[in-house]
PDB file of N, CA, C and O in Angstrom:
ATOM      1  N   UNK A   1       4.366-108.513  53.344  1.00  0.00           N
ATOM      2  CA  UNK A   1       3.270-107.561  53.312  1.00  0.00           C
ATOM      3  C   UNK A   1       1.970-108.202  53.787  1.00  0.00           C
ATOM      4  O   UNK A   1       1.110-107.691  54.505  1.00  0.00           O
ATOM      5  N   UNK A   2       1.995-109.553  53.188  1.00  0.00           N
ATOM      6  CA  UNK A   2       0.421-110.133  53.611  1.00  0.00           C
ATOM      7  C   UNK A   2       0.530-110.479  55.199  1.00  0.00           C
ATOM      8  O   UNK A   2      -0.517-110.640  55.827  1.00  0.00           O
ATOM      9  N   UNK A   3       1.464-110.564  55.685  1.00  0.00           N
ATOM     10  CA  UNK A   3       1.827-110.896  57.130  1.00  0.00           C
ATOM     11  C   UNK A   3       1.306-109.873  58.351  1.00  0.00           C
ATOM     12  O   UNK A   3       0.642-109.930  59.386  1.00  0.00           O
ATOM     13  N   UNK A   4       2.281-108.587  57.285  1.00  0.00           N
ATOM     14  CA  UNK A   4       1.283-107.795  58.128  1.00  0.00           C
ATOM     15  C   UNK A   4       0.305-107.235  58.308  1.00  0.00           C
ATOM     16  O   UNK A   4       0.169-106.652  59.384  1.00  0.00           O
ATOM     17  N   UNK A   5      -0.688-107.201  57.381  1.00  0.00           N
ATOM     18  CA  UNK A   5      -2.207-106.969  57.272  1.00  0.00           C
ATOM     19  C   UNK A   5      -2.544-108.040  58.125  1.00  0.00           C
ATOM     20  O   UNK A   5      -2.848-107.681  59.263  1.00  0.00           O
ATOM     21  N   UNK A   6      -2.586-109.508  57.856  1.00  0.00           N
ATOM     22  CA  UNK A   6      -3.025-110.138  59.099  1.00  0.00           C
ATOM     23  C   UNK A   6      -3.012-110.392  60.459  1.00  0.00           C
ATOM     24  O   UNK A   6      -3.692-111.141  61.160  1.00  0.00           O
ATOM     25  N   UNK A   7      -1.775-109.343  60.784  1.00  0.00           N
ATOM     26  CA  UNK A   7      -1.078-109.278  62.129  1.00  0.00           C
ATOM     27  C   UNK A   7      -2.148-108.043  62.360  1.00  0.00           C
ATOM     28  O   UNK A   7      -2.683-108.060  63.469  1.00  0.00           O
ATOM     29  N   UNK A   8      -2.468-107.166  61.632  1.00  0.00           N
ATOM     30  CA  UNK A   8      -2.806-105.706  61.894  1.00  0.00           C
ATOM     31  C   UNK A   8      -4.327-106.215  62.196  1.00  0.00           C
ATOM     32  O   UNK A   8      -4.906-105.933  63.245  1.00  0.00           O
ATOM     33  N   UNK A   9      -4.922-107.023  61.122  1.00  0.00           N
ATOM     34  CA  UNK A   9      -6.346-107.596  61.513  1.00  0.00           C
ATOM     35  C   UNK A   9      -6.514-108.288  63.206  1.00  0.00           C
ATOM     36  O   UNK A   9      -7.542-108.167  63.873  1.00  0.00           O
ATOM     37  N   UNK A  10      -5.332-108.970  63.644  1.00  0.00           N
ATOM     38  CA  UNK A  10      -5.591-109.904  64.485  1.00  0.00           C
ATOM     39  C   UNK A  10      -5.717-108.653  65.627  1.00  0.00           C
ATOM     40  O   UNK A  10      -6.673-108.520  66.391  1.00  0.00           O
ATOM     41  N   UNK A  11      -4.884-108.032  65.583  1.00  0.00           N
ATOM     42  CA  UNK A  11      -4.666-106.718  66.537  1.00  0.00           C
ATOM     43  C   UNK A  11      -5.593-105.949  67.023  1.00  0.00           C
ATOM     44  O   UNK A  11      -5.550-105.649  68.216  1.00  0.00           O
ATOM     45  N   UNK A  12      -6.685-105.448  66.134  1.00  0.00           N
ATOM     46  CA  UNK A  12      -7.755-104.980  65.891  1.00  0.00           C
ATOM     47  C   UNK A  12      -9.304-105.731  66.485  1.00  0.00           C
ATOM     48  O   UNK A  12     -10.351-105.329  66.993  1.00  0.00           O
ATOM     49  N   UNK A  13      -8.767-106.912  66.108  1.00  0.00           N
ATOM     50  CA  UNK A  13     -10.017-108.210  66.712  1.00  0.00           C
ATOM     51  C   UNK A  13      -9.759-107.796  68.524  1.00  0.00           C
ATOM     52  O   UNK A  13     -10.337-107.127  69.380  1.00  0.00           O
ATOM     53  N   UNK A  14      -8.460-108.711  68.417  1.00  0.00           N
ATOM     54  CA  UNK A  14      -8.151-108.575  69.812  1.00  0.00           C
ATOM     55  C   UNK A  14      -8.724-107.558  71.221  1.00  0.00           C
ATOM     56  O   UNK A  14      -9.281-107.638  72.316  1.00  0.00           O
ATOM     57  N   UNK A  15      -7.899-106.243  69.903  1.00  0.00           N
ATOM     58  CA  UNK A  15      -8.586-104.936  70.937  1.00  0.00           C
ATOM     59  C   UNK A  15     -10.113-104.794  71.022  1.00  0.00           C
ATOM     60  O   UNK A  15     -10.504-104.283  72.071  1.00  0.00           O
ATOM     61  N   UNK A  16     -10.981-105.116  70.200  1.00  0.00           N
ATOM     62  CA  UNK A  16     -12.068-104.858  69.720  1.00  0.00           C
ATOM     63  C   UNK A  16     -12.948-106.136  70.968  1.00  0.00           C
ATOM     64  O   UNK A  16     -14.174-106.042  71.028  1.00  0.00           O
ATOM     65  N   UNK A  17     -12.407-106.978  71.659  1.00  0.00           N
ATOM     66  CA  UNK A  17     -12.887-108.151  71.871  1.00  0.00           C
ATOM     67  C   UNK A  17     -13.686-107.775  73.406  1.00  0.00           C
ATOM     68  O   UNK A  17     -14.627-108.432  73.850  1.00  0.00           O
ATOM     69  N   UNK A  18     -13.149-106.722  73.994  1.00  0.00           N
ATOM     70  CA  UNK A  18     -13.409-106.528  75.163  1.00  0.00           C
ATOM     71  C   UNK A  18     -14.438-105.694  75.407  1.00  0.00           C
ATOM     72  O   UNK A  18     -15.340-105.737  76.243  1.00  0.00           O
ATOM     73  N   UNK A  19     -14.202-105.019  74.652  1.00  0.00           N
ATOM     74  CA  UNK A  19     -15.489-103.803  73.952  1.00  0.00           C
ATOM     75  C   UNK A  19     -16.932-104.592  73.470  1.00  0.00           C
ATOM     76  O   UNK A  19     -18.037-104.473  73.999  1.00  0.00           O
ATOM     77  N   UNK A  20     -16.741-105.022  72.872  1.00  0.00           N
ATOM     78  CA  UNK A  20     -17.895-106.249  72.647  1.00  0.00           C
ATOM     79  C   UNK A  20     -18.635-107.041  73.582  1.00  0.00           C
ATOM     80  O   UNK A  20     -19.682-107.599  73.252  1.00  0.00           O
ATOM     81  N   UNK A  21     -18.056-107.135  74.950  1.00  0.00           N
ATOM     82  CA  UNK A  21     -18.235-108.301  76.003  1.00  0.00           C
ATOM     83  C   UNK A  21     -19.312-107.539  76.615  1.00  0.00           C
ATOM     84  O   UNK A  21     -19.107-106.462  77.174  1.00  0.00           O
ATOM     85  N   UNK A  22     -20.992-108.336  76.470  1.00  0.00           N
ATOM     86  CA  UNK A  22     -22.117-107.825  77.518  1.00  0.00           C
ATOM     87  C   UNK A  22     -21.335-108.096  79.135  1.00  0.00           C
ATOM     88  O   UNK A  22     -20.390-108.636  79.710  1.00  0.00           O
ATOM     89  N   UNK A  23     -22.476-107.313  79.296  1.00  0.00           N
ATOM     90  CA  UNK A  23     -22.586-107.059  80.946  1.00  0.00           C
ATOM     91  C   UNK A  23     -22.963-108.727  81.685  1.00  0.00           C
ATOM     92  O   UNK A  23     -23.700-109.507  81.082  1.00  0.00           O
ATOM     93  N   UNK A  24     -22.583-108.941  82.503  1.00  0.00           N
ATOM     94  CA  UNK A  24     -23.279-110.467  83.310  1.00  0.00           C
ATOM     95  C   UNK A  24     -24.814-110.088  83.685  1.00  0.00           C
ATOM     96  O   UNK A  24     -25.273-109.021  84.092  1.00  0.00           O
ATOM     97  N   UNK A  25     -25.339-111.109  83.458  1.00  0.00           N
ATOM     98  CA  UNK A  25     -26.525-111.021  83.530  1.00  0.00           C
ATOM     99  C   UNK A  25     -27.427-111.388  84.715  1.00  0.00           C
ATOM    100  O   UNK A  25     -28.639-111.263  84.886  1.00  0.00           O
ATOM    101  N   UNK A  26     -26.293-111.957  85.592  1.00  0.00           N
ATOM    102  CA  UNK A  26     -26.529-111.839  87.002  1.00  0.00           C
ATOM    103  C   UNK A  26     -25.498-111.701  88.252  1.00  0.00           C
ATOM    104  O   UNK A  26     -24.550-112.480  88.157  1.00  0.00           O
ATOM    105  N   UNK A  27     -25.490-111.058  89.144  1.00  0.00           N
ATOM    106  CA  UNK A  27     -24.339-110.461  90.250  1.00  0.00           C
ATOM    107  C   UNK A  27     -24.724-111.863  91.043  1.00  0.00           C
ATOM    108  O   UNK A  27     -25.849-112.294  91.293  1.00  0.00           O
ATOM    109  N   UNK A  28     -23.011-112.626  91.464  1.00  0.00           N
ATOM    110  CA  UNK A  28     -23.029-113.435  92.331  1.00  0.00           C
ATOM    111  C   UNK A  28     -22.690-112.895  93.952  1.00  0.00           C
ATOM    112  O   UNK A  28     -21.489-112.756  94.183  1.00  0.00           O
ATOM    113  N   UNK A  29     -23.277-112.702  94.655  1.00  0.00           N
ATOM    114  CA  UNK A  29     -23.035-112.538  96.222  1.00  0.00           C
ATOM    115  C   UNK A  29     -22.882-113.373  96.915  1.00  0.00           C
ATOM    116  O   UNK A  29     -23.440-114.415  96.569  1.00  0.00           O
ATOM    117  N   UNK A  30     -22.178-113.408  98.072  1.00  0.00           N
ATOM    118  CA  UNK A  30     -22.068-114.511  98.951  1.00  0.00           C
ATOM    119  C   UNK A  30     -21.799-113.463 100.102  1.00  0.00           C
ATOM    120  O   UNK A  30     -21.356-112.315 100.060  1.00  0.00           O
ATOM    121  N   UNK A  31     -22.320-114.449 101.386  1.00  0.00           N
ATOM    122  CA  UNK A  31     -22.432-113.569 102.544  1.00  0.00           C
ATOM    123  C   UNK A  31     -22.725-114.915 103.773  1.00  0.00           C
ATOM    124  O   UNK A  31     -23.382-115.953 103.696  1.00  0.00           O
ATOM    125  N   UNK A  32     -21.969-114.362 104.780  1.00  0.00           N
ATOM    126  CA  UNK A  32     -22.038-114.837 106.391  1.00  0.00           C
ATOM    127  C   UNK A  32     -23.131-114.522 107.161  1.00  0.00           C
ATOM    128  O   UNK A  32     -23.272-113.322 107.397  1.00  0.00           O
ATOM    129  N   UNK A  33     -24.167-115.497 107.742  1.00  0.00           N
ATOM    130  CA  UNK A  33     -25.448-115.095 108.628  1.00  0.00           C
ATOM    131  C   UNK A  33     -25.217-115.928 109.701  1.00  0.00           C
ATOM    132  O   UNK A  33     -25.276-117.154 109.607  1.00  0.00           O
ATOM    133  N   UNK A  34     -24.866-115.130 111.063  1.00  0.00           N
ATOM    134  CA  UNK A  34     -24.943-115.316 112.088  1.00  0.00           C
ATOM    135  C   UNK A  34     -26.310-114.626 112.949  1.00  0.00           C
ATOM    136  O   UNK A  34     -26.983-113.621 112.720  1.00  0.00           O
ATOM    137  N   UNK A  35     -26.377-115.777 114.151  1.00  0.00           N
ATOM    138  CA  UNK A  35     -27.315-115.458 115.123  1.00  0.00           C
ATOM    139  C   UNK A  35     -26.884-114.282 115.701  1.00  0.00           C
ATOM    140  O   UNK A  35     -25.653-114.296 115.692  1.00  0.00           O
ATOM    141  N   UNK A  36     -27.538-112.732 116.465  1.00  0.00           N
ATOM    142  CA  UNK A  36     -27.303-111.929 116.807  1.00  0.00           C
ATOM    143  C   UNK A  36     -26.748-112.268 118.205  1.00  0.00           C
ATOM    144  O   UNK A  36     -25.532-112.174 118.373  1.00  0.00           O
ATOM    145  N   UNK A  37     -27.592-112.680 119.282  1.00  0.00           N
ATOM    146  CA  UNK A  37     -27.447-113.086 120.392  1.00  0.00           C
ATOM    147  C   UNK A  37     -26.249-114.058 120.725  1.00  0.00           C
ATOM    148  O   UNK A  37     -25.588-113.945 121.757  1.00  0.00           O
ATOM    149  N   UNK A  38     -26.040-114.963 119.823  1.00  0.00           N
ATOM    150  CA  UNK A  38     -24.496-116.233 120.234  1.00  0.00           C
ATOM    151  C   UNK A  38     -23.736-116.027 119.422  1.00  0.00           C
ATOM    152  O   UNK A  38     -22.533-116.089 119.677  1.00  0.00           O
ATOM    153  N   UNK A  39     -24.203-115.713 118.171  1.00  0.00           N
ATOM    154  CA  UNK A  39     -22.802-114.966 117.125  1.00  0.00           C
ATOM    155  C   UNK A  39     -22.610-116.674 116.262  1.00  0.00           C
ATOM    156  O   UNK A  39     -21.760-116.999 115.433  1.00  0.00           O
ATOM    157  N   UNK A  40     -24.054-117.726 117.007  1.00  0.00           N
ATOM    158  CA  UNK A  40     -23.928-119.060 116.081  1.00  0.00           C
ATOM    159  C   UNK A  40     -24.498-119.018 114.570  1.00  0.00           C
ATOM    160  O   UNK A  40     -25.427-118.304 114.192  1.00  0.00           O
ATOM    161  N   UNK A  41     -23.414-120.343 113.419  1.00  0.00           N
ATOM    162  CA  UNK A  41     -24.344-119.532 112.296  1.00  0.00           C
ATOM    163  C   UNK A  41     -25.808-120.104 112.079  1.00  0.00           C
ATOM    164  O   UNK A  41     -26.263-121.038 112.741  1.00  0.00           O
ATOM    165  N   UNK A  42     -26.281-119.642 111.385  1.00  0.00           N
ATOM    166  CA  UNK A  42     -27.796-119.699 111.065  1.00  0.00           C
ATOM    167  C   UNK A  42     -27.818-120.862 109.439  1.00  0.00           C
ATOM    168  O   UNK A  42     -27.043-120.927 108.485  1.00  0.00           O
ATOM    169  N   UNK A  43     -29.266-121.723 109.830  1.00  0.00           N
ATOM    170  CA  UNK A  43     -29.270-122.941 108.992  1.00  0.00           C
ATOM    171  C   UNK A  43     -30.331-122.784 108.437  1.00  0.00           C
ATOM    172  O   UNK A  43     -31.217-122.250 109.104  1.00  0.00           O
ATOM    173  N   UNK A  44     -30.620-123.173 107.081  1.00  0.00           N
ATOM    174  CA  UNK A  44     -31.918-123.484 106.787  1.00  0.00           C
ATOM    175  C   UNK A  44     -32.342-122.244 105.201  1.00  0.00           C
ATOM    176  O   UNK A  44     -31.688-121.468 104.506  1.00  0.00           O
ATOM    177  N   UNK A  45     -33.645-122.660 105.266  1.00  0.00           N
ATOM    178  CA  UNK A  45     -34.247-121.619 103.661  1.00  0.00           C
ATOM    179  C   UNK A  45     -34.584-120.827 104.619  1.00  0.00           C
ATOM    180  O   UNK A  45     -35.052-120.991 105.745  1.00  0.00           O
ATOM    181  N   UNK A  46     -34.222-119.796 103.891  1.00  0.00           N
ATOM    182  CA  UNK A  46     -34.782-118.018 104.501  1.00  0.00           C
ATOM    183  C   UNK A  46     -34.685-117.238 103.157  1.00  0.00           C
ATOM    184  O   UNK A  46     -33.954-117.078 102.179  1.00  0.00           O
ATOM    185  N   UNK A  47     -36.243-116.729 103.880  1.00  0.00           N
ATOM    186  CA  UNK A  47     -36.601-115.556 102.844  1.00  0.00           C
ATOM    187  C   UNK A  47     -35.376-114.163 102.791  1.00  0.00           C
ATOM    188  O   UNK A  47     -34.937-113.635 103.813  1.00  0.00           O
ATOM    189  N   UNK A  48     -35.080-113.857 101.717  1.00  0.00           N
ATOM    190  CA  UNK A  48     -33.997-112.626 101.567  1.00  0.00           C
ATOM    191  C   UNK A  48     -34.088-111.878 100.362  1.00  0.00           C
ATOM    192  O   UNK A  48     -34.114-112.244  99.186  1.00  0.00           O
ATOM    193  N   UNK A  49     -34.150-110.275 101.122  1.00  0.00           N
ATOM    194  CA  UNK A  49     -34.518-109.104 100.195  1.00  0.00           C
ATOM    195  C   UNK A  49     -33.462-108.469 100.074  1.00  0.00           C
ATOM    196  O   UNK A  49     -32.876-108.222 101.128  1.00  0.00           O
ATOM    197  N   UNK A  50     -33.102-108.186  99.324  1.00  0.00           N
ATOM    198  CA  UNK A  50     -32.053-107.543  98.882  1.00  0.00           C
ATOM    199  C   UNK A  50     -32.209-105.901  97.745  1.00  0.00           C
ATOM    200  O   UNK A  50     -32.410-106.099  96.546  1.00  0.00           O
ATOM    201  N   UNK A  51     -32.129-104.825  98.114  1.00  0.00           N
ATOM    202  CA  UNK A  51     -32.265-103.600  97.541  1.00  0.00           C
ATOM    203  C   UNK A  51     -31.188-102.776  97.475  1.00  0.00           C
ATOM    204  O   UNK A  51     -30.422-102.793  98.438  1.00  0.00           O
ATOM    205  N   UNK A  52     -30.843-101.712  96.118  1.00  0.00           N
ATOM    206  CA  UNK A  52     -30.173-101.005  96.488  1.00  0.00           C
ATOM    207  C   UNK A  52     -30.726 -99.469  96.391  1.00  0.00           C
ATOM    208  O   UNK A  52     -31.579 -99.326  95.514  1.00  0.00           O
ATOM    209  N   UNK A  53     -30.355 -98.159  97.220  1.00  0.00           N
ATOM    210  CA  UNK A  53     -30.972 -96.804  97.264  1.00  0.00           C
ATOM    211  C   UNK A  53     -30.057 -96.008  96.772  1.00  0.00           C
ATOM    212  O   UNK A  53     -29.180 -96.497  96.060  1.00  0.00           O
ATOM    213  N   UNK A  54     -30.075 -94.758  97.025  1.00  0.00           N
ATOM    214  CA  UNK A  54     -29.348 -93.652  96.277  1.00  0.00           C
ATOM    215  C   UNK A  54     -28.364 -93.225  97.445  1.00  0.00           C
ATOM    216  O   UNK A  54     -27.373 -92.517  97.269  1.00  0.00           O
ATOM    217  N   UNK A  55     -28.706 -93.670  98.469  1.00  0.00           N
ATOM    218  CA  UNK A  55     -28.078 -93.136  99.812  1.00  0.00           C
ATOM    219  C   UNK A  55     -27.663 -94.121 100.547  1.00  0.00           C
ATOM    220  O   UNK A  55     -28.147 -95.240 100.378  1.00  0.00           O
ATOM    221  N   UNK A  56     -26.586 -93.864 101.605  1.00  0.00           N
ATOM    222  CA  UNK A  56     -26.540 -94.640 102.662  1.00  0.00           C
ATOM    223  C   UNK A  56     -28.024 -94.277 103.661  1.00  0.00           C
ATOM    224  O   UNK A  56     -28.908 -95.081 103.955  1.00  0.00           O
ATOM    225  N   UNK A  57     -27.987 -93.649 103.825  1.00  0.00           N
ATOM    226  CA  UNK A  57     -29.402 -93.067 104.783  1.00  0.00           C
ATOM    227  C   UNK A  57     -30.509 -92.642 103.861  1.00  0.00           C
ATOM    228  O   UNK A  57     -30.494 -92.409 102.653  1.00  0.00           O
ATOM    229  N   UNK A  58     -31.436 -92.605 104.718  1.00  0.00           N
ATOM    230  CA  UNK A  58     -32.313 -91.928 103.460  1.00  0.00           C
ATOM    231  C   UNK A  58     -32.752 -91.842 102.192  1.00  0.00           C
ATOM    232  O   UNK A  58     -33.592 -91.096 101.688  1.00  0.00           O
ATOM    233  N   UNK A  59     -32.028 -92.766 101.699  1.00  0.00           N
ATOM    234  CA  UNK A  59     -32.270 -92.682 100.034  1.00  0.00           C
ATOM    235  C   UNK A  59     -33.784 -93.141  99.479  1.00  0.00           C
ATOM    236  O   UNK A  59     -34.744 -93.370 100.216  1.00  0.00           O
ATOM    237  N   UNK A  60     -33.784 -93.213  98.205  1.00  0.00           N
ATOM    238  CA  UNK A  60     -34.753 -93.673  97.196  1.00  0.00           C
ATOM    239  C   UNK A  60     -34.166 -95.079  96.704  1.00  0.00           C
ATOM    240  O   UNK A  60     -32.998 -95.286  96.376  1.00  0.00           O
ATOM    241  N   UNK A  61     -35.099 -95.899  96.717  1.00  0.00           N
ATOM    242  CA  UNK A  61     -34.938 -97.200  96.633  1.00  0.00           C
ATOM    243  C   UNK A  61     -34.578 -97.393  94.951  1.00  0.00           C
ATOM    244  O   UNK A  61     -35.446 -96.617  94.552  1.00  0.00           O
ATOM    245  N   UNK A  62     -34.113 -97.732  94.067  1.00  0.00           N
ATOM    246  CA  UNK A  62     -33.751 -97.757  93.066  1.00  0.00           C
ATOM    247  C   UNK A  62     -34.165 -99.087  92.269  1.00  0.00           C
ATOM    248  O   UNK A  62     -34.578 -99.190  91.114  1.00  0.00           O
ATOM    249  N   UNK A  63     -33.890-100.244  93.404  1.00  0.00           N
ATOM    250  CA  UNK A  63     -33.994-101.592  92.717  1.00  0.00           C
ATOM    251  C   UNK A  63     -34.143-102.800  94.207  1.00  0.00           C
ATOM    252  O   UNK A  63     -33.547-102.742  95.282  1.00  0.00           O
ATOM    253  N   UNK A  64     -35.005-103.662  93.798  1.00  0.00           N
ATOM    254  CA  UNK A  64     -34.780-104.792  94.767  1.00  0.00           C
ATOM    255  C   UNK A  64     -35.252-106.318  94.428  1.00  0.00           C
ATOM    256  O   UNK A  64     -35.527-106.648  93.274  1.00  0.00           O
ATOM    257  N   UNK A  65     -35.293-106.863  95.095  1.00  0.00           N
ATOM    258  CA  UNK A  65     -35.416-108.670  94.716  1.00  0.00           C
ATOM    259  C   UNK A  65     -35.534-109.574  95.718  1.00  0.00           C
ATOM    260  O   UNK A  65     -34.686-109.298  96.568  1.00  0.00           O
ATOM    261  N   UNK A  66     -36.105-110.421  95.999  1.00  0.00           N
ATOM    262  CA  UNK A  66     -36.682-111.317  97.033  1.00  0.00           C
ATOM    263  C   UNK A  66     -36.512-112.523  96.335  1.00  0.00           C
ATOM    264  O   UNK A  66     -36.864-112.904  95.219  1.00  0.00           O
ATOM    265  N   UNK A  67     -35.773-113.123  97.432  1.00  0.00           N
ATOM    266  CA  UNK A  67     -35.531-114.770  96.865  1.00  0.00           C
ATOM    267  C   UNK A  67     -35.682-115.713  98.058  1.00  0.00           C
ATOM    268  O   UNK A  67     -35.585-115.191  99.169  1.00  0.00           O
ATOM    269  N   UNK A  68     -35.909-117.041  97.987  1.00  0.00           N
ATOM    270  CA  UNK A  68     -35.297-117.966  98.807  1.00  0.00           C
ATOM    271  C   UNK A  68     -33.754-118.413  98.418  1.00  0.00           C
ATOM    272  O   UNK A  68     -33.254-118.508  97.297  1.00  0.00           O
ATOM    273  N   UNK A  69     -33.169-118.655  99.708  1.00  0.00           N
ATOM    274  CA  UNK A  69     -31.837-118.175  99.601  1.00  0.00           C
ATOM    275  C   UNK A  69     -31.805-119.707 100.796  1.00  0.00           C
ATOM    276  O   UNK A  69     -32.509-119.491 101.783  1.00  0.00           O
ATOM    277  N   UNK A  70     -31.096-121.161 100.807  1.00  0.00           N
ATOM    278  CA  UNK A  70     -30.330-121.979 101.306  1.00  0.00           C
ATOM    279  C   UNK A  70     -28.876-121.231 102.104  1.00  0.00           C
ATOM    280  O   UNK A  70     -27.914-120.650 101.600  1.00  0.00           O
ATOM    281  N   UNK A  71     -29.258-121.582 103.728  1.00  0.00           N
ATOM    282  CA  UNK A  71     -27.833-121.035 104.131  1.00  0.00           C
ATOM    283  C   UNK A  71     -27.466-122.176 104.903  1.00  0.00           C
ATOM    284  O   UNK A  71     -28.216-122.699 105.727  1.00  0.00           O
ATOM    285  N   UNK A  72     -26.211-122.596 104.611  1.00  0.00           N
ATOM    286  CA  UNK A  72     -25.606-124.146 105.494  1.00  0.00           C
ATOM    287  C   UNK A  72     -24.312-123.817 105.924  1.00  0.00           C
ATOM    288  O   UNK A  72     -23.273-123.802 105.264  1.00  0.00           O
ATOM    289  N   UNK A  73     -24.540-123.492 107.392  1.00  0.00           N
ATOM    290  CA  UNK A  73     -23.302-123.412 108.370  1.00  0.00           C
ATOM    291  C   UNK A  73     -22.465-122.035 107.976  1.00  0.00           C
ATOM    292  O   UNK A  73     -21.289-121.748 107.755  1.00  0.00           O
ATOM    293  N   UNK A  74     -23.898-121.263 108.018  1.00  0.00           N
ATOM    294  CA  UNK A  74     -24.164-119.763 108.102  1.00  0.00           C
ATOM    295  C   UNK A  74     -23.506-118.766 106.509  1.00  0.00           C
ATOM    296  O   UNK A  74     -23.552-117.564 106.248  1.00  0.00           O
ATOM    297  N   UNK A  75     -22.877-120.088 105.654  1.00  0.00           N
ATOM    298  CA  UNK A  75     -22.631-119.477 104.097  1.00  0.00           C
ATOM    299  C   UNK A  75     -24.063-119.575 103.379  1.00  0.00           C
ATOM    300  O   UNK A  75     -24.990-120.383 103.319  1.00  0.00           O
ATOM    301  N   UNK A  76     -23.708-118.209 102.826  1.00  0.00           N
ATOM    302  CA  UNK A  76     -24.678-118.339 101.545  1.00  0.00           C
ATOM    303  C   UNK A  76     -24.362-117.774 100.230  1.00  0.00           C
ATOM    304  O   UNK A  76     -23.650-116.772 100.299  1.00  0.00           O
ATOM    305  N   UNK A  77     -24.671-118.114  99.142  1.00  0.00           N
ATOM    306  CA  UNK A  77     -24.814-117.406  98.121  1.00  0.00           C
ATOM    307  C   UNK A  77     -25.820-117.393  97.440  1.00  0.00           C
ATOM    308  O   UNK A  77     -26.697-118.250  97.543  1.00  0.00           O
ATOM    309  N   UNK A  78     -25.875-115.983  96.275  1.00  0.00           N
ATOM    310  CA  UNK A  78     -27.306-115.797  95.660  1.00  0.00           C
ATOM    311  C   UNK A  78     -26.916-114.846  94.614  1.00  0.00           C
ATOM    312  O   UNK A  78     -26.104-113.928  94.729  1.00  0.00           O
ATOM    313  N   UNK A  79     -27.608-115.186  93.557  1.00  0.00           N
ATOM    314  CA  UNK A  79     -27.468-114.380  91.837  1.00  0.00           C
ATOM    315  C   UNK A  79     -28.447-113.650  91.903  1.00  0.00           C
ATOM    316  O   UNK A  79     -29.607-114.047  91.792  1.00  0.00           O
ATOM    317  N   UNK A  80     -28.022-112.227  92.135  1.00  0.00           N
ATOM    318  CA  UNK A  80     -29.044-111.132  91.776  1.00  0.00           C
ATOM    319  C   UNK A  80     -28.767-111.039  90.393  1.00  0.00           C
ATOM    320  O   UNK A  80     -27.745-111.318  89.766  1.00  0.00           O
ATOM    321  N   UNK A  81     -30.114-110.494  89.950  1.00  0.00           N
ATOM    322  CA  UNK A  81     -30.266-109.879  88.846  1.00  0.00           C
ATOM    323  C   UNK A  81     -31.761-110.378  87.953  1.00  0.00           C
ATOM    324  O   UNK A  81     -32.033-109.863  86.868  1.00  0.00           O
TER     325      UNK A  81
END
């Protein structure tokens, strides 16, 4: 009997565990920057804005963020949020 109350508790935790879990507190992106003209990649600190809108076209801007952003041999990554 006591076995299974503690089996039934563990069960309960378990399910309960995921439900509990905050949100990340920052979105990791990573992204490819090539030169337009040679298609070579691009080196160096660059300024980068990043927004999202309500639309593909046209929308209302909702949210955005400006960072310096390191890109080496045209990879980059960057933690919005």
């Amino acid at each position: 009997m006591r076995r299974a109350v503690w089996t039934e508790v563990l069960v309960i935790l378990v399910a309960a565990a995921p439900a509990r879990a905050d949100a990340p507190a920052y979105l990791p992106v990573q992204g490819v920057l090539t030169n337009l003209a040679d298609g070579t990649p691009v080196e160096g600190d660059l300024m980068m804005r990043f927004a999202l809108y309500t639309s593909e076209i046209g929308g209302t801007e909702l949210w955005n963020e400006t960072q310096w952003v390191l890109v080496e041999e045209g990879l980059f990554t960057v933690y919005l949020g």
